[in-house]
BAKEKE-519562 format. One record per atom (N, C-alpha, C): y, x, z; residue in one letter. Coordinates in steps of 0.1 Angstrom, whole numbers, padded with zeros to 4 digits, always signed. Example, Ala and Ser with C-alpha at 12.3 -4.5 7.8 and 13.67 -1.06 7.14 Angstrom:
BEGIN
-0057+0132+0078A-0045+0123+0078A-0033+0132+0078A-0022+0128+0071S-0011+0137+0071S+0000+0129+0079S
This chain:
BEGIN
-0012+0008+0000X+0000+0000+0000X+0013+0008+0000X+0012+0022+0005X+0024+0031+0004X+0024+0038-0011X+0016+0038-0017X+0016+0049-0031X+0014+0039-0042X+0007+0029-0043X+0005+0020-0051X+0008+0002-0046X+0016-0001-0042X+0016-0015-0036X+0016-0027-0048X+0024-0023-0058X+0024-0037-0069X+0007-0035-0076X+0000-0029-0074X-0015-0026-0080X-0022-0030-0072X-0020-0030-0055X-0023-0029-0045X-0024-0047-0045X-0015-0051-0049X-0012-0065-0047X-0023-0072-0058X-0021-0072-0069X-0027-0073-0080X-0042-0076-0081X-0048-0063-0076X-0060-0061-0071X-0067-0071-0062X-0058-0078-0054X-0069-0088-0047X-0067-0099-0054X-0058-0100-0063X-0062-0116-0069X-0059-0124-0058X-0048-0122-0049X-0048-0138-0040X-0038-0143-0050X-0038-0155-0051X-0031-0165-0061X-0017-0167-0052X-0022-0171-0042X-0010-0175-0031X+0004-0161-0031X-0004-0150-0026X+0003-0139-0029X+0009-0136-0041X+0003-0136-0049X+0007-0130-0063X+0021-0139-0066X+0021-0156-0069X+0027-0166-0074X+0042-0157-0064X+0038-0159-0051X+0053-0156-0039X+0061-0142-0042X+0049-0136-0053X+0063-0123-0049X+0064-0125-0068X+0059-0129-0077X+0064-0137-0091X+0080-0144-0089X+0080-0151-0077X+0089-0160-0080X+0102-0150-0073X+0106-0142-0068X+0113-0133-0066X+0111-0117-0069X+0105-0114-0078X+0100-0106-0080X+0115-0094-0084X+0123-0099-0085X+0134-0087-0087X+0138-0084-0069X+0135-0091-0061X+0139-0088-0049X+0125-0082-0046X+0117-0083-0042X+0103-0075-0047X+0104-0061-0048X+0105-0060-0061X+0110-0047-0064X+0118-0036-0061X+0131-0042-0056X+0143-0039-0052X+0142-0035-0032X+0136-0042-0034X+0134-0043-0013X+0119-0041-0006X+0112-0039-0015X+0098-0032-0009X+0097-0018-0017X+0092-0024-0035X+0086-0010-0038X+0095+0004-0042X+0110+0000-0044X+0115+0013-0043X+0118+0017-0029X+0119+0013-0022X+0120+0016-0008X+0110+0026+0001X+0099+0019-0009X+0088+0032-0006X+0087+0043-0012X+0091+0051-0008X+0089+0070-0011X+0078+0076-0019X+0071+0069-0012X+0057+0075-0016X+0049+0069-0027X+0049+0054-0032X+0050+0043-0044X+0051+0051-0058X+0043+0065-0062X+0048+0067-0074X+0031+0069-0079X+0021+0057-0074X+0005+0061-0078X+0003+0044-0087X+0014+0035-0098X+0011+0027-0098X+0003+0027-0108X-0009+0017-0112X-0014+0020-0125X-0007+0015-0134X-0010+0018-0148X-0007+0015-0163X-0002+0002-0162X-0014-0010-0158X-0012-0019-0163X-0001-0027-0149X+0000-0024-0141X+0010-0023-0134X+0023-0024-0136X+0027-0012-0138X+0038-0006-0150X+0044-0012-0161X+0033-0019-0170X+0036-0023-0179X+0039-0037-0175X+0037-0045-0165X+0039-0055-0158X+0056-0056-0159X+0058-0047-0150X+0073-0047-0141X+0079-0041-0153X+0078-0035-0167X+0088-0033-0173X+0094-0042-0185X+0081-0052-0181X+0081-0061-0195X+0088-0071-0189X+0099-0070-0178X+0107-0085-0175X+0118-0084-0177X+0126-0093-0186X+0137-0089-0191X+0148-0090-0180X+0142-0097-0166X+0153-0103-0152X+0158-0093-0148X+0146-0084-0147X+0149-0069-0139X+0161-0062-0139X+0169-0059-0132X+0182-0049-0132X+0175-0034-0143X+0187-0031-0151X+0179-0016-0154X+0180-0006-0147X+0189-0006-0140X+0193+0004-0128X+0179+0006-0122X+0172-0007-0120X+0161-0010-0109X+0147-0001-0119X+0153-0011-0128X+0139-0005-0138X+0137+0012-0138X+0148+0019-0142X+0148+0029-0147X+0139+0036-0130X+0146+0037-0119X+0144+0045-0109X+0131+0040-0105X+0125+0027-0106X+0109+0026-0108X+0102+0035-0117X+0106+0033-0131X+0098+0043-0140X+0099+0057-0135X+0107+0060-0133X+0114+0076-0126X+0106+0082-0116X+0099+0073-0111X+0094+0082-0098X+0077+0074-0100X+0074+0069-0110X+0061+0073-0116X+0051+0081-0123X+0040+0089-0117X+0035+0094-0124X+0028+0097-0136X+0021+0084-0136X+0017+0078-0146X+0025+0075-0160X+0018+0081-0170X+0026+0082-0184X+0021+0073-0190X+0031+0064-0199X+0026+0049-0209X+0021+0058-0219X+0008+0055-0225X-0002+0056-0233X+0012+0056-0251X+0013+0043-0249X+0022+0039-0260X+0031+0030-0259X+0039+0029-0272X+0054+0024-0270X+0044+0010-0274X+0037+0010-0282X+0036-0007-0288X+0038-0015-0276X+0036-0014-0260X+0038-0022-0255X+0045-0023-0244X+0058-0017-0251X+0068-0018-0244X+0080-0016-0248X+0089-0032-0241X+0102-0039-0249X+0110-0024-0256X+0113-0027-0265X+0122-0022-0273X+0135-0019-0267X+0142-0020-0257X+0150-0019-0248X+0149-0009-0241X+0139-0005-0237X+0135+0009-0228X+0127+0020-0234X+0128+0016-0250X+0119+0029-0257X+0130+0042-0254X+0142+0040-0257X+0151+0053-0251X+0150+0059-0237X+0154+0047-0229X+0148+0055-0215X+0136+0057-0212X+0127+0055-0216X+0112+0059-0218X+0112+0074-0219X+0120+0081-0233X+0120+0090-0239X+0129+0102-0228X+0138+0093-0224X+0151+0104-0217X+0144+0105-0204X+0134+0093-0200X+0131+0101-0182X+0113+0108-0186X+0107+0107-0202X+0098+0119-0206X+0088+0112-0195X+0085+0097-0199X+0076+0090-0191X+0066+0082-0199X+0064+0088-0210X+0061+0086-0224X+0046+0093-0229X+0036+0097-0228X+0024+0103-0235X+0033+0111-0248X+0028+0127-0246X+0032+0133-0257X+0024+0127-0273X+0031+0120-0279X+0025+0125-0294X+0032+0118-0307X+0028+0125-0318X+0036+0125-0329X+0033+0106-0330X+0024+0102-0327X+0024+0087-0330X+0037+0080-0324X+0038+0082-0308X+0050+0075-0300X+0061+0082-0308X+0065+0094-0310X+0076+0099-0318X+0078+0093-0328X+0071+0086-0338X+0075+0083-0349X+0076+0069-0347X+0069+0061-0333X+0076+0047-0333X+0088+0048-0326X+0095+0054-0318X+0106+0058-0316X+0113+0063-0327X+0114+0069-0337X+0121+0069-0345X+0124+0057-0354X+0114+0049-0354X+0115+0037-0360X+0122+0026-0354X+0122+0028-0342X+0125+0014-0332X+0141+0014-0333X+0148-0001-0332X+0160-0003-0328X+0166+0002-0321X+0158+0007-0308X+0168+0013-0298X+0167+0025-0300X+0162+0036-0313X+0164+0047-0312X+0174+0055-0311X+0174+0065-0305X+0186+0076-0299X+0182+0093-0301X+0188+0098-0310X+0188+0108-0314X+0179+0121-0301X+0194+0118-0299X+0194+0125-0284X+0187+0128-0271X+0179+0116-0270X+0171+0116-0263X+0157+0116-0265X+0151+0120-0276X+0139+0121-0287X+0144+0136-0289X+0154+0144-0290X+0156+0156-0288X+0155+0160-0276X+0163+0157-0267X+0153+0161-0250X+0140+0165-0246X+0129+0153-0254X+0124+0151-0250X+0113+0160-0259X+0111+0161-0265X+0109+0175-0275X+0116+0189-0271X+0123+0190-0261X+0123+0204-0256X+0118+0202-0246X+0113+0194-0237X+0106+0195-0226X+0096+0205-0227X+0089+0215-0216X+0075+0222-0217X+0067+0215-0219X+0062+0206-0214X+0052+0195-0209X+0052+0189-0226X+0061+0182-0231X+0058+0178-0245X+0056+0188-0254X+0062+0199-0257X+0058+0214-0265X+0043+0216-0262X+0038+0215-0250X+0025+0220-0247X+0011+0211-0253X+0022+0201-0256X+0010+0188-0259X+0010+0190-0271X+0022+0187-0279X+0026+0186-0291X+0020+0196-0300X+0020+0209-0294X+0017+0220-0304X+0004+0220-0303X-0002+0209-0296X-0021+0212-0297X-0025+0202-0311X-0016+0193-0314X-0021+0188-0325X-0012+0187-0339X-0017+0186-0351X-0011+0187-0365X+0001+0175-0362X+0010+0182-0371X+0024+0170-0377X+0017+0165-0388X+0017+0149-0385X+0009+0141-0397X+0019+0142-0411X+0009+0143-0418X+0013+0151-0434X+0016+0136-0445X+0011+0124-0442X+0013+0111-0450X+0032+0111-0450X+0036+0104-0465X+0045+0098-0463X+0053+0089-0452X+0048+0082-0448X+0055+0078-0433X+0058+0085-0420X+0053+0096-0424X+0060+0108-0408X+0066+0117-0418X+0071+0114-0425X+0083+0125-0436X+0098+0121-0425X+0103+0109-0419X+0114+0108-0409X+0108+0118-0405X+0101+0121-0396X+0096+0128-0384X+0095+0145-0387X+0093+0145-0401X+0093+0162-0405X+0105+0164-0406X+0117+0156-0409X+0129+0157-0415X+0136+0155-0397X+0131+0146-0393X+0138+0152-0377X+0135+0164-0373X+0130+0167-0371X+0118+0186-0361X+0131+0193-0374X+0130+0193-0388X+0134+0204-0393X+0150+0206-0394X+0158+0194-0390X+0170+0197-0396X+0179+0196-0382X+0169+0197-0368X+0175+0195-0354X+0182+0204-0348X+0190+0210-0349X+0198+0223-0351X+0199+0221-0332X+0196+0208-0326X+0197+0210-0315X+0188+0213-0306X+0176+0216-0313X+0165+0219-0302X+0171+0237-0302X+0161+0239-0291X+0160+0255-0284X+0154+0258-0297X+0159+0273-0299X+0151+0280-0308X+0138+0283-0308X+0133+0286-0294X+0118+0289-0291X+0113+0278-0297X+0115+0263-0289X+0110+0251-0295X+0113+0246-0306X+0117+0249-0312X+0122+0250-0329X+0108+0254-0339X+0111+0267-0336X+0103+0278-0341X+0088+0273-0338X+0083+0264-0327X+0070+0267-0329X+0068+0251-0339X+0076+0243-0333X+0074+0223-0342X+0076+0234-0357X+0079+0239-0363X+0085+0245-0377X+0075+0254-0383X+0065+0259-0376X+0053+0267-0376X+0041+0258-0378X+0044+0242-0364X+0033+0231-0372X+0037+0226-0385X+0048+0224-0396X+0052+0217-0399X+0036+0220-0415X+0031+0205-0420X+0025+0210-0429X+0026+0211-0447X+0043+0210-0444X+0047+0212-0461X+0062+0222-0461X+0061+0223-0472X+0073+0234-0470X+0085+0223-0478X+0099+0228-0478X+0105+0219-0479X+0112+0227-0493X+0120+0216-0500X+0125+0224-0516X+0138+0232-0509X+0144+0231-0502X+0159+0229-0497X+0161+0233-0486X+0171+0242-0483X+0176+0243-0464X+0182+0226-0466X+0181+0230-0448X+0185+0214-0443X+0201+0219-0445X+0210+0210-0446X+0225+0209-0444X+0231+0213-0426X+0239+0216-0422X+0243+0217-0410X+0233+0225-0398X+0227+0236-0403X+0218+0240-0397X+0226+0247-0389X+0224+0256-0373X+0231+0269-0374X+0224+0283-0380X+0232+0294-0376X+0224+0309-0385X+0210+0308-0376X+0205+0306-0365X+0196+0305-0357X+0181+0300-0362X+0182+0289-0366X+0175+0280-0373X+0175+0284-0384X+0183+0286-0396X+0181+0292-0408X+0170+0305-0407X+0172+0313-0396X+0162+0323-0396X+0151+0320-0394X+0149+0312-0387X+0136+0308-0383X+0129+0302-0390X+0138+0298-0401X+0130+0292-0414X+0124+0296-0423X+0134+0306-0423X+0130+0317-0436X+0119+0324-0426X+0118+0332-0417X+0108+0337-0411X+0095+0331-0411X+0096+0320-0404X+0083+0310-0408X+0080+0306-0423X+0085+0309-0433X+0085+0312-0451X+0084+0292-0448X+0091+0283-0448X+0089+0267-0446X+0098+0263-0457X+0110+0272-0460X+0118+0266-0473X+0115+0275-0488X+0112+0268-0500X+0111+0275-0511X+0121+0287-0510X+0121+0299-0520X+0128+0309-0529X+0129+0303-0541X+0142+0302-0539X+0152+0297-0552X+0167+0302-0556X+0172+0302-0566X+0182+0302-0566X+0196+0297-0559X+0189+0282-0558X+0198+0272-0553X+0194+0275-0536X+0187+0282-0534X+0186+0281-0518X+0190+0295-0514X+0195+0308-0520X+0199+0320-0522X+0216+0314-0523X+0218+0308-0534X+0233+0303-0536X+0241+0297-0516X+0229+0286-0515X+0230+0280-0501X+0233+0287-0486X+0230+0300-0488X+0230+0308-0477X+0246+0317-0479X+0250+0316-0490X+0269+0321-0489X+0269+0332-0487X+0277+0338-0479X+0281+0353-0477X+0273+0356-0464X+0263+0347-0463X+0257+0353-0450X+0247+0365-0452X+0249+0376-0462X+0243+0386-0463X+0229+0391-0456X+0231+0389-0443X+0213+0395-0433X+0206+0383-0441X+0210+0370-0437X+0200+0356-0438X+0197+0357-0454X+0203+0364-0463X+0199+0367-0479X+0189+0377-0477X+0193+0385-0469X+0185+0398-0469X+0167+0396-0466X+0169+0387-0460X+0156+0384-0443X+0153+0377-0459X+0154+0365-0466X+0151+0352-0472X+0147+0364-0487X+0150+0377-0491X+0142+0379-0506X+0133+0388-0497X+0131+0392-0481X+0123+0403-0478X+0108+0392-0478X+0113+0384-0471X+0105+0376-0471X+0097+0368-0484X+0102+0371-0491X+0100+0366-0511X+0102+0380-0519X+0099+0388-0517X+0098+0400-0518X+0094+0405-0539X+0080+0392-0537X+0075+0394-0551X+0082+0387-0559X+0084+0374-0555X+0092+0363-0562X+0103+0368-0565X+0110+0376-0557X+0122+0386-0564X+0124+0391-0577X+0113+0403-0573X+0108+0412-0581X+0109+0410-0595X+0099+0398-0601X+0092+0394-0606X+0103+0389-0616X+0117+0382-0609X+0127+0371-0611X+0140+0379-0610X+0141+0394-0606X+0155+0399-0601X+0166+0404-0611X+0159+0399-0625X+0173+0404-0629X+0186+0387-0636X+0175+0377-0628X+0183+0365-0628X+0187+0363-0614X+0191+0369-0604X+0195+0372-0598X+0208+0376-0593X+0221+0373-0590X+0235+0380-0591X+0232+0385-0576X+0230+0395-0577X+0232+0405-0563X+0238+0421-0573X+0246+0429-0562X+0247+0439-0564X+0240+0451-0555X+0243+0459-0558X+0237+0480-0553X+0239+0472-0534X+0253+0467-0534X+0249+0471-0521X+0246+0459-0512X+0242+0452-0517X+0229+0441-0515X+0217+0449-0515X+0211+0455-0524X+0197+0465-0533X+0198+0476-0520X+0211+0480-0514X+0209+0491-0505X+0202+0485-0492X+0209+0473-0488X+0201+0464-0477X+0190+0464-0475X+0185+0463-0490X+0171+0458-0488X+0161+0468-0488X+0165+0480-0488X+0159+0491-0486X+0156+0497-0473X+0168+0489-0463X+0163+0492-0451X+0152+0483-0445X+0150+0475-0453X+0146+0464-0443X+0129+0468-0449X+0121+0456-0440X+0109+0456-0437X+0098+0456-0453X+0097+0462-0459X+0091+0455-0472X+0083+0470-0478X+0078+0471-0485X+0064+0484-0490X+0073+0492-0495X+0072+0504-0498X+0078+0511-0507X+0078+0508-0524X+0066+0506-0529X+0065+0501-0543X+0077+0494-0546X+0082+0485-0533X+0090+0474-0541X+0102+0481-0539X+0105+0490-0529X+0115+0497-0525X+0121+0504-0542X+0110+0513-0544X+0112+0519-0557X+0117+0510-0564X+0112+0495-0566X+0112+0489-0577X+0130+0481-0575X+0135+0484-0568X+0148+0479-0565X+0158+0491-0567X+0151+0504-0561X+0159+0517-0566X+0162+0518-0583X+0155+0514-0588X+0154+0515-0604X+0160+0503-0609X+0169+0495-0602X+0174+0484-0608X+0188+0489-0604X+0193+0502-0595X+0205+0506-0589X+0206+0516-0602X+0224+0518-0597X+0229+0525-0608X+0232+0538-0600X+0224+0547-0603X+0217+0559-0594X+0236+0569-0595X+0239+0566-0605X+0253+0577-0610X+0261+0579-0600X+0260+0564-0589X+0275+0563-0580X+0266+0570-0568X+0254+0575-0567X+0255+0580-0553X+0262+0595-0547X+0267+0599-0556X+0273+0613-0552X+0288+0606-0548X+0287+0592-0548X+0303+0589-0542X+0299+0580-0526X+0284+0579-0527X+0279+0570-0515X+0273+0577-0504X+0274+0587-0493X+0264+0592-0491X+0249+0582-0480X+0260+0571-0477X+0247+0566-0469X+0234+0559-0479X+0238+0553-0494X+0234+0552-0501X+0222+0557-0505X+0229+0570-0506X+0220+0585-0513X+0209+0589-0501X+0210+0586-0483X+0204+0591-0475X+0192+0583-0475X+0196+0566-0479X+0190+0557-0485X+0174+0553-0494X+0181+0560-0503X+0176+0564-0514X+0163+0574-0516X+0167+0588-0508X+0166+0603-0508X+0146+0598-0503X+0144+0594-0493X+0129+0595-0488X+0122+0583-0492X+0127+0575-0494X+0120+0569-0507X+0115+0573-0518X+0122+0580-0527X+0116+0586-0537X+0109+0598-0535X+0113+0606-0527X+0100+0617-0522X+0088+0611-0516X+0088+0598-0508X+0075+0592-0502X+0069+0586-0515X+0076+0586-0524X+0066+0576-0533X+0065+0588-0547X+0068+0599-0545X+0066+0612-0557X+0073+0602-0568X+0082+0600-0571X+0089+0593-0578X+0092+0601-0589X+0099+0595-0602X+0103+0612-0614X+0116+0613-0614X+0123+0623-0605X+0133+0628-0600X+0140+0625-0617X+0133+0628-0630X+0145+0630-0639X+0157+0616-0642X+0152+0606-0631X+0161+0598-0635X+0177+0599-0628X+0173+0612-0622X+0186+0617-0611X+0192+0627-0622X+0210+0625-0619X+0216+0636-0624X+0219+0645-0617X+0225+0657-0619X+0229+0670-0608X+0238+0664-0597X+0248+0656-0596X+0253+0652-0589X+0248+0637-0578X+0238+0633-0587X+0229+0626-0577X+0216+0634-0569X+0213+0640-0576X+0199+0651-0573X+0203+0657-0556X+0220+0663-0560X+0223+0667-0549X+0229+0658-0534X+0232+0645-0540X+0236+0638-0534X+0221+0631-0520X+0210+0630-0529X+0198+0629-0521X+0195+0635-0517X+0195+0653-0523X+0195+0658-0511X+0199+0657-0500X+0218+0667-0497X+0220+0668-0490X+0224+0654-0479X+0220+0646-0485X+0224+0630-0475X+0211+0625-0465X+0200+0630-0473X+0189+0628-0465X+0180+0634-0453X+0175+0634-0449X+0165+0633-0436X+0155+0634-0434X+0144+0641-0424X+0153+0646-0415X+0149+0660-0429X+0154+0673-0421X+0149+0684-0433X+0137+0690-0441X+0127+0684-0433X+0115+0685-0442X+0119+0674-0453X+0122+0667-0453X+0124+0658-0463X+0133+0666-0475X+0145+0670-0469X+0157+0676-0476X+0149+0688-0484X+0137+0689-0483X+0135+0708-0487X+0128+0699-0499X+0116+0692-0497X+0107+0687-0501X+0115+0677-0516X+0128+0672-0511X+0135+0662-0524X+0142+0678-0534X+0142+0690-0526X+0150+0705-0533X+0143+0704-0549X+0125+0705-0538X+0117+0713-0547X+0117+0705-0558X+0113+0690-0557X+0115+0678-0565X+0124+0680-0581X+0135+0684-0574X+0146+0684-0579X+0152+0696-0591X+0146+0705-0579X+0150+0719-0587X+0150+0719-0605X+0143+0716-0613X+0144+0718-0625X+0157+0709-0631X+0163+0702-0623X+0173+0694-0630X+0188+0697-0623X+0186+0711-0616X+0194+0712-0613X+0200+0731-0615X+0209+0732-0619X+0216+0746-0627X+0217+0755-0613X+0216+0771-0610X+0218+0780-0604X+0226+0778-0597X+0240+0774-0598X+0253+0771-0593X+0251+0754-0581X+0247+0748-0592X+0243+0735-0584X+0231+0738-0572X+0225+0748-0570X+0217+0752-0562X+0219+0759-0548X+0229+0768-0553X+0237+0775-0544X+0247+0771-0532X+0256+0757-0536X+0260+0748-0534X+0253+0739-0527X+0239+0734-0527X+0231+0728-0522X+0226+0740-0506X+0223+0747-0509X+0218+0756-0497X+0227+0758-0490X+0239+0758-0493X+0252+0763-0484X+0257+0749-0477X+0247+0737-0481X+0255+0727-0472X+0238+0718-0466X+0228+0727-0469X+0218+0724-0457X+0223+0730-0440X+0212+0727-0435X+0219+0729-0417X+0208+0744-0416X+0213+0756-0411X+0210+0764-0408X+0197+0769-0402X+0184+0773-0405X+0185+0791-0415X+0192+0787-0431X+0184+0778-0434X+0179+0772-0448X+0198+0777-0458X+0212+0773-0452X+0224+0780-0452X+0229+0789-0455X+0216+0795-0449X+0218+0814-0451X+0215+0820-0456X+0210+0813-0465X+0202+0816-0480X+0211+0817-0489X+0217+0832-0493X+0228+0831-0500X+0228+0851-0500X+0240+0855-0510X+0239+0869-0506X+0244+0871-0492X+0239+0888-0494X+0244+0894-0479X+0234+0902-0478X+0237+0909-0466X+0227+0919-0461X+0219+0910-0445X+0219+0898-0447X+0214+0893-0438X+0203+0884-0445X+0186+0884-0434X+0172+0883-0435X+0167+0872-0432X+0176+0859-0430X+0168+0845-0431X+0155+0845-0429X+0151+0839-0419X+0137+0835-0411X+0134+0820-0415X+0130+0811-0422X+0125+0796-0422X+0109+0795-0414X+0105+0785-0411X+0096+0787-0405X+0084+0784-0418X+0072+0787-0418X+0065+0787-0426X+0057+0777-0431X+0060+0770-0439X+0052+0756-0445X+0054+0753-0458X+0039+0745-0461X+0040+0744-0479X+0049+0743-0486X+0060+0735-0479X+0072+0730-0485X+0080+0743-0485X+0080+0749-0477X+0093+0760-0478X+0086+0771-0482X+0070+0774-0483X+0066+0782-0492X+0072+0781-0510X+0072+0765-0511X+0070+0764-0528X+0088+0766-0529X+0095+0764-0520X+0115+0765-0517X+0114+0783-0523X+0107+0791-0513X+0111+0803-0516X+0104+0808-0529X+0090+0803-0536X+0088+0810-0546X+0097+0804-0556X+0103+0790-0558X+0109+0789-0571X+0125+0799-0569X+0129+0798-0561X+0139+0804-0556X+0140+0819-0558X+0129+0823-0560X+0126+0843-0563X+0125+0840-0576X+0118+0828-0582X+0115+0833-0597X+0125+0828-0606X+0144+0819-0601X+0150+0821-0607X+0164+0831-0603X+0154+0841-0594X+0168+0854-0591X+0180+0849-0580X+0178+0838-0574X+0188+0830-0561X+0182+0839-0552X+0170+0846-0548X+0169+0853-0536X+0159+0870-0545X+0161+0873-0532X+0153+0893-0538X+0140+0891-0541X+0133+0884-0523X+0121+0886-0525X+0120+0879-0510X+0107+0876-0509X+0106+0867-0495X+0091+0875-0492X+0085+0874-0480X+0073+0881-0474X+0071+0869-0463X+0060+0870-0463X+0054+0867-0448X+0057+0872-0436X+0061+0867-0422X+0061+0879-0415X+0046+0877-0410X+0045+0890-0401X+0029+0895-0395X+0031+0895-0382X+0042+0894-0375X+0037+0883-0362X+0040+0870-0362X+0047+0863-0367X+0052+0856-0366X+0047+0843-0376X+0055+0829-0371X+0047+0818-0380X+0061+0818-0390X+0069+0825-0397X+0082+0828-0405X+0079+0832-0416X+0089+0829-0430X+0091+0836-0439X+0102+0841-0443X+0101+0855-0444X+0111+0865-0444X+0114+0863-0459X+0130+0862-0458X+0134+0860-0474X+0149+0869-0472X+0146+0880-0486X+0153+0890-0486X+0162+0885-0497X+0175+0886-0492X+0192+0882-0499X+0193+0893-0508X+0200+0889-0522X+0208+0897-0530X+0220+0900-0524X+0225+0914-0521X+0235+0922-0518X+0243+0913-0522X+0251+0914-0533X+0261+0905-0537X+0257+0899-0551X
């Protein structure tokens, strides 16, 4: 009688009882069972009793539902009037069925069907079963996708169930949501959906890394420029395609770019690329811009045949030191010894830029002997 009293009542079927608290039943309610503290064990059919009276105060109604634990199964049977507060005090059975009669019902409310969908408790339910895929839960896809007001977390995972992808960003999304779209790959690669994203540069960036081939495949109908193509070099995507974006750049301007060129520079050595599409002033520009110096030695050797004695000399004198000191003098440059700087010093002896280089014999060094002047 303290945890369940209107069930409590119910249960014995006395007729006499039942009819006396009927005929006052908003005083009933009002002066016994909220009164009791403890009154929050009433059953279903209980529940659905006391909500279906249109006499009832809603003040009364609501703080009865409120302090029940018992969740209504479904909306079908219950007045149209309290499908919203239903939703707003999350006293409702999680599922896409009640969601989509709430979306349908007269008294629906945006707002509080968005609540109620960030809840943990509905996420937890919600994400154990599919978003129904029939035409009549298309409202219901098109709410979850274009709700710029749910949490991101809870965004991201309803957008992960979703089981069609859509032609189009939604209108009024924030940058937030837009990512999480494109990340979750939910909206086609298009033109019109590339045009749609504006000057928001990353969210272009994120949206071809993510369509990576469809690019590719499509990139020279495409209006992007180099330093768009430079973006996308940093970002997450294979080298093949890397190259395959390098060779759509106009390699001439990197001797005016150097982050470009630093860009550029270990890419094409990672991928043994054919340096001859570099001129002397790009050749050098990859070099000296790139990273870290095994790289820089390794893009030299690359390089060297497209690049003149002078243009060489020039290059060594703006590496970072031993490699600097490779130049005349009566001074003996030490590099440390590796394939890379082995094949640096033999091309380097065999077009007369150095005397002669040796091994040393204690050491892990190669000794490279300078032309006097």
């Amino acid at each position: 009688m303290r945890t369940q009293h209107y069930t409590t009542v119910l249960k014995t079927a006395n007729a006499v009882l039942i009819s006396r608290i009927e005929r006052n039943f908003g005083d009933y309610l009002k002066d016994i069972i909220l009164k009791l503290e403890e009154n929050s064990q009433e059953s279903i059919p209980a529940i659905l009793s006391v909500i279906a009276r249109e006499e009832i105060d809603l003040g009364d109604l609501s703080t009865f539902i409120e302090k029940q634990s018992a969740l209504i199964p479904s909306l079908e049977q219950v007045p149209t009037r309290l499908h919203a507060l239903l939703f707003q005090l999350a006293k409702v059975e999680a599922s896409w069925d009640n969601c989509l009669a709430f979306l349908a019902s007269e008294n629906f409310d945006a707002k509080s069907l968005t609540a109620y969908l960030n809840t943990k408790p509905t996420l937890a339910e919600l994400s154990r079963h599919a978003i129904p895929n029939d035409e009549k839960a298309s409202t219901l896809r098109r709410f979850l996708i274009e709700n710029d007001a749910l949490q991101d977390a809870v965004y991201r995972t309803y957008v992960q169930g979703l089981p069609r992808h859509f032609s189009k960003f939604p209108e009024n999304l924030g940058t937030g949501k837009l990512q999480i779209l494109i990340e979750e790959g939910k909206v086609a690669f298009s033109h019109e959906n590339m045009s749609f994203l504006g000057a928001n540069s990353d969210l272009k960036v994120l949206f071809v890394t993510k369509n990576i081939k469809q690019y590719l495949d499509n990139e020279s109908t495409f209006a992007v420029d180099d330093e768009f193509r430079e973006k996308l070099l940093a970002s997450d995507i294979r080298d093949d395609h890397k190259l395959a974006i390098i060779r759509s750049m106009d390699l001439t301007l990197l001797a005016s770019l150097p982050s470009r060129a630093g860009a550029v520079g270990p890419i094409l050595d990672r991928t043994g690329a054919d340096m001859s599409v570099l001129d002397t002033e790009s050749a050098r520009a990859v070099i000296v811009n790139s990273a870290p110096i095994s790289v820089q030695i390794s893009l030299f050797n690359k390089c060297q045949g497209i690049l003149g004695d002078g243009a060489v000399r020039e290059i060594l004198a703006l590496l970072p030191e031993p490699f600097s000191d490779i130049k005349t003098g009566y001074y003996t440059p030490r590099i440390k010894k590796t394939e890379k700087n082995i094949e640096l010093v033999k091309w380097l002896n065999s077009r007369d830029i150095i005397s002669s280089w040796s091994e040393a014999l204690f050491s892990d060094e190669i000794r490279i002997n300078l032309y006097r002047r």
